[in-house]
N, CA, C and O of each residue as an XYZ file, in Angstrom:
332
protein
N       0.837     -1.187      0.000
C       0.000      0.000      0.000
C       0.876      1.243      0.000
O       0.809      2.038      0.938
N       1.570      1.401     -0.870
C       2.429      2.728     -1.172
C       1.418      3.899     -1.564
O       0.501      3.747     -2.371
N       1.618      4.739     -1.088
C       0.781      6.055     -1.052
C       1.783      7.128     -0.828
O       2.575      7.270      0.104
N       1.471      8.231     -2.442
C       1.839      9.728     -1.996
C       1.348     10.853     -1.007
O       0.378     11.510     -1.386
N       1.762     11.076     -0.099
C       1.007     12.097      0.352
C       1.964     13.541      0.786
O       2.856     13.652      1.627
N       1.400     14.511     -0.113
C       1.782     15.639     -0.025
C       1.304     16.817      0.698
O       2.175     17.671      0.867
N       0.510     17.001      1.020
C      -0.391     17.245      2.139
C      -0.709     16.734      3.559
O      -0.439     15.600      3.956
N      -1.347     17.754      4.317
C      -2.171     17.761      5.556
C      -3.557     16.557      5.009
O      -3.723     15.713      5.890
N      -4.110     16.439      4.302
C      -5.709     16.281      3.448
C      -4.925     14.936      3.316
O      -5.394     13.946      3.876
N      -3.710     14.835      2.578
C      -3.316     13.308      1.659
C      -2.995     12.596      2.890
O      -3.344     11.428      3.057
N      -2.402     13.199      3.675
C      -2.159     12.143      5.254
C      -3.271     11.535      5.813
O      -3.355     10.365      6.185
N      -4.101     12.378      5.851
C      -5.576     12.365      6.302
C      -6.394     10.615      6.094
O      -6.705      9.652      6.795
N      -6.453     11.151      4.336
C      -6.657     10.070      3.700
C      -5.905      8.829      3.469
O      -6.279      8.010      2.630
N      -4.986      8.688      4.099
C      -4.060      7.532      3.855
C      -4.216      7.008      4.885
O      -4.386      5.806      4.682
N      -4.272      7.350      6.354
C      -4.378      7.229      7.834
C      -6.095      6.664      7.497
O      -6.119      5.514      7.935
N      -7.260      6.948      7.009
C      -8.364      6.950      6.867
C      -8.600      5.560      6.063
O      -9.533      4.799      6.319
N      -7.630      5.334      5.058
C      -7.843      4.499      4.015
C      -7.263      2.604      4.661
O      -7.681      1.446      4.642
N      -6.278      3.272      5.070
C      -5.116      1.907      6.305
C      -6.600      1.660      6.858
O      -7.309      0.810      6.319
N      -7.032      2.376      7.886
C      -7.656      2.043      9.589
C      -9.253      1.431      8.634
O      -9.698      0.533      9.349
N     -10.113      1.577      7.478
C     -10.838      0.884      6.729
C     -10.512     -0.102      6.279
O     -11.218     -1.111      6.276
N      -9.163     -0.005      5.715
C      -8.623     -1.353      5.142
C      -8.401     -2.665      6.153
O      -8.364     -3.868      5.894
N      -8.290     -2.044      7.222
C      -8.012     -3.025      8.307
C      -9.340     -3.331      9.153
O      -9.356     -4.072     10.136
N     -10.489     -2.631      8.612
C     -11.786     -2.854      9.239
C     -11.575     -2.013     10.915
O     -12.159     -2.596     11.828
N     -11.042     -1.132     11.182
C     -10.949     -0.508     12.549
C     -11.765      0.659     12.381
O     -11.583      1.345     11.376
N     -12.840      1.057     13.416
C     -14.041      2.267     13.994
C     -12.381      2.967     14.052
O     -11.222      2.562     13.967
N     -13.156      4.335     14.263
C     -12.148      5.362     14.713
C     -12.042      5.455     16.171
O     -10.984      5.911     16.603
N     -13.156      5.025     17.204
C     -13.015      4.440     18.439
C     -11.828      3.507     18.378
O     -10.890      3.971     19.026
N     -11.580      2.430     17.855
C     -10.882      0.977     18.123
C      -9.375      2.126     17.796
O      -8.732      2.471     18.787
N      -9.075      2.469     16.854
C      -8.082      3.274     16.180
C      -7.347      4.065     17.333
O      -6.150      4.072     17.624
N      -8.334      4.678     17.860
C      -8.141      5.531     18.968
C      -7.519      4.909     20.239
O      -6.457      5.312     20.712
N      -8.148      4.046     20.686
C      -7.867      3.128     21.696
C      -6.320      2.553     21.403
O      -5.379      2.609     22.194
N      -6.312      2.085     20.283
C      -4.677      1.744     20.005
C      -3.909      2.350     20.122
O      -2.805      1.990     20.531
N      -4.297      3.755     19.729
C      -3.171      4.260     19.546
C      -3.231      5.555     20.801
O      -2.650      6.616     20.571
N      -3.883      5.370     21.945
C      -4.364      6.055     22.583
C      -4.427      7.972     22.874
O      -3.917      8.936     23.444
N      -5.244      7.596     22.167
C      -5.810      9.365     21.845
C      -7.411      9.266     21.470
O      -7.804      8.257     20.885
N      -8.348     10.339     21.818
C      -9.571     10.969     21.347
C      -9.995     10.061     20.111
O      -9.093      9.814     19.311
N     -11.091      9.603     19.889
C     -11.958      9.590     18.387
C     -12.146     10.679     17.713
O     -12.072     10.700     16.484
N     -12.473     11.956     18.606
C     -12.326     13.318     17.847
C     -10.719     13.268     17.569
O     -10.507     13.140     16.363
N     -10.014     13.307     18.032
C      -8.385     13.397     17.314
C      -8.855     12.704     15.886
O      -8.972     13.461     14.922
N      -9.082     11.535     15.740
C      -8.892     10.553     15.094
C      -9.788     11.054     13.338
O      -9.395     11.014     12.172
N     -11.118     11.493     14.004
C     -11.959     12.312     12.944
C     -11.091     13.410     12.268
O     -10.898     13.501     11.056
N     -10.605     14.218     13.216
C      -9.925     15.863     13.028
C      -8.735     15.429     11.772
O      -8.436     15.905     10.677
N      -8.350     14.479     12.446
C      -7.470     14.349     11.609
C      -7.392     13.829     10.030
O      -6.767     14.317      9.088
N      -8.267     12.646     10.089
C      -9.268     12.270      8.606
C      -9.418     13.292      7.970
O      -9.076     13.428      6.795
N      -9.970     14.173      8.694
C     -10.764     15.380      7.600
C      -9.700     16.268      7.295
O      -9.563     16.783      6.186
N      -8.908     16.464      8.308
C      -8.022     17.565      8.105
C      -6.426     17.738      9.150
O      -6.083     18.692      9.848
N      -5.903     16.772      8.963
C      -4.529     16.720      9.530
C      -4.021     18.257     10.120
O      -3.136     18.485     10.945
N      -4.722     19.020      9.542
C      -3.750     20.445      9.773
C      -3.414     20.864     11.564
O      -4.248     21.395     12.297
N      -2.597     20.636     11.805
C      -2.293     20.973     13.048
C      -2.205     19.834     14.141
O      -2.045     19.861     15.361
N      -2.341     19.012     13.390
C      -1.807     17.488     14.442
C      -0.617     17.366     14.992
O       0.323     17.862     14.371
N      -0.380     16.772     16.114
C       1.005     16.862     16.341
C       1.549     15.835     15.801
O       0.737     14.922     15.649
N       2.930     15.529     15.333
C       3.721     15.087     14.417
C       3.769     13.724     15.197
O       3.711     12.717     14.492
N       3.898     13.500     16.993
C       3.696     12.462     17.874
C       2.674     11.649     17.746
O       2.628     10.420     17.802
N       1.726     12.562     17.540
C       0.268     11.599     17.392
C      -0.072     10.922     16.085
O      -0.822      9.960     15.919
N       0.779     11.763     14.981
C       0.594     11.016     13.558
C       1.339      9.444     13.833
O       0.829      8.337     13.661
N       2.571      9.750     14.267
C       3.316      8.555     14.374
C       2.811      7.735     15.288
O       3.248      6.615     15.023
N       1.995      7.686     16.401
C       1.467      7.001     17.199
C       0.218      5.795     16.447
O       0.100      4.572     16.514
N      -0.701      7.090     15.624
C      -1.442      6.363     14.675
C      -0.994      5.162     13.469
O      -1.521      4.115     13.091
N       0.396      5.988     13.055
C       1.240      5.450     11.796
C       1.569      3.668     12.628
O       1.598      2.634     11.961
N       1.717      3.705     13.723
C       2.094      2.697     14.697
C       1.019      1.456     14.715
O       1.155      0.288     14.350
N      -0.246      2.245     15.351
C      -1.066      1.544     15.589
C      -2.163      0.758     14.275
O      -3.045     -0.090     14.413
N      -1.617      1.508     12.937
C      -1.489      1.094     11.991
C      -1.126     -0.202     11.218
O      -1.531     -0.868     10.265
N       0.391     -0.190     12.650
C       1.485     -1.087     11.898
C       1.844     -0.770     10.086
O       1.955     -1.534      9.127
N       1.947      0.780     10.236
C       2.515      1.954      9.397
C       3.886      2.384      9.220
O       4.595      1.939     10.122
N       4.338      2.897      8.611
C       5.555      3.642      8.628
C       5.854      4.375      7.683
O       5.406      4.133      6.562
N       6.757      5.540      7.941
C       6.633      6.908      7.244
C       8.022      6.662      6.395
O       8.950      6.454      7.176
N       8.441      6.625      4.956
C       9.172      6.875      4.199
C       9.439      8.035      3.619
O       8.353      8.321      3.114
N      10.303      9.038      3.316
C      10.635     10.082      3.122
C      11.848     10.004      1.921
O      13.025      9.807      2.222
N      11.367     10.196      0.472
C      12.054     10.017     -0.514
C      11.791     11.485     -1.214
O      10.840     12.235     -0.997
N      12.852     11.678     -2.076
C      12.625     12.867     -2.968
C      11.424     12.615     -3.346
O      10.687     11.729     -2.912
N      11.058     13.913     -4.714
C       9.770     14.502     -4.628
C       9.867     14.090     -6.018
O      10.809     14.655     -6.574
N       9.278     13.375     -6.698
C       8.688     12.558     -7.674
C       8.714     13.856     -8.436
O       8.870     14.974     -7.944
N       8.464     13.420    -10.262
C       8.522     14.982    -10.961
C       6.815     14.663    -11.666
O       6.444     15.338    -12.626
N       5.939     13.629    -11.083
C       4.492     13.348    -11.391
C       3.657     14.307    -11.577
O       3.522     15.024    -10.586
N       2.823     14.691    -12.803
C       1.899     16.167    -12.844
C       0.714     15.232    -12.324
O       0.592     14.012    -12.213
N      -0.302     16.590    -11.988
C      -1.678     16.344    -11.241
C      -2.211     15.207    -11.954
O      -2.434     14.257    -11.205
N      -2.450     15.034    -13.020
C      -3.404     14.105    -13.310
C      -2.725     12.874    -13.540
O      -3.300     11.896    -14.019
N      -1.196     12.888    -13.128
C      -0.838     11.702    -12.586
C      -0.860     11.362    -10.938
O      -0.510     10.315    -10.392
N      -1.263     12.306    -10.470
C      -1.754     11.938     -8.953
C      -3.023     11.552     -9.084
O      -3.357     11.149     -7.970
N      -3.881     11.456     -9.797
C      -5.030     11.418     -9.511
C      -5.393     10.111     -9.857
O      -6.376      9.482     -9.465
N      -4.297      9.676    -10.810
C      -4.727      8.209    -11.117
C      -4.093      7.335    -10.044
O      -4.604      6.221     -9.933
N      -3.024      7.639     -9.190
C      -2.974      7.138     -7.931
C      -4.124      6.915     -6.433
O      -4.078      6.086     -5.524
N      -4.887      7.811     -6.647
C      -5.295      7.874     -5.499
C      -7.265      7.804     -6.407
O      -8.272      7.837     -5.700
């Protein structure tokens, strides 16, 4: 499950897309990774201002992990056929 995410929104959705894929409520999600269901929503919808601890906590409870490679030279409507 390789996923770009360039964004606050693309994290969102990738964190959103894992915790479905794995059949987990945002309660159960929460509990794992222990933080709020509202964290867990806030962040789905809109990562902006999450703390960087709690992403990785989620990324965890995931059984996730964050790769950090240069920046692909892909135009938009080659992102779009990714996602």
């Amino acid at each position: 499950m390789d996923q770009i995410a360039r964004s606050t929104k693309d994290i969102g959705n990738v964190l959103r897309n894992a915790r479905k894929a794995q059949g987990l409520t945002q309660d159960e999600l929460a509990s794992r990774a222990g933080v709020w269901q509202r964290t867990i929503s806030h962040i789905e919808t809109n990562a902006s201002g999450a703390k960087l601890d709690t992403l990785f906590d989620l990324l965890a409870a995931l059984d996730l992990e964050l790769h950090i490679t240069p920046r692909s030279k892909l135009t938009p409507s080659d992102l779009e056929d990714i996602f």
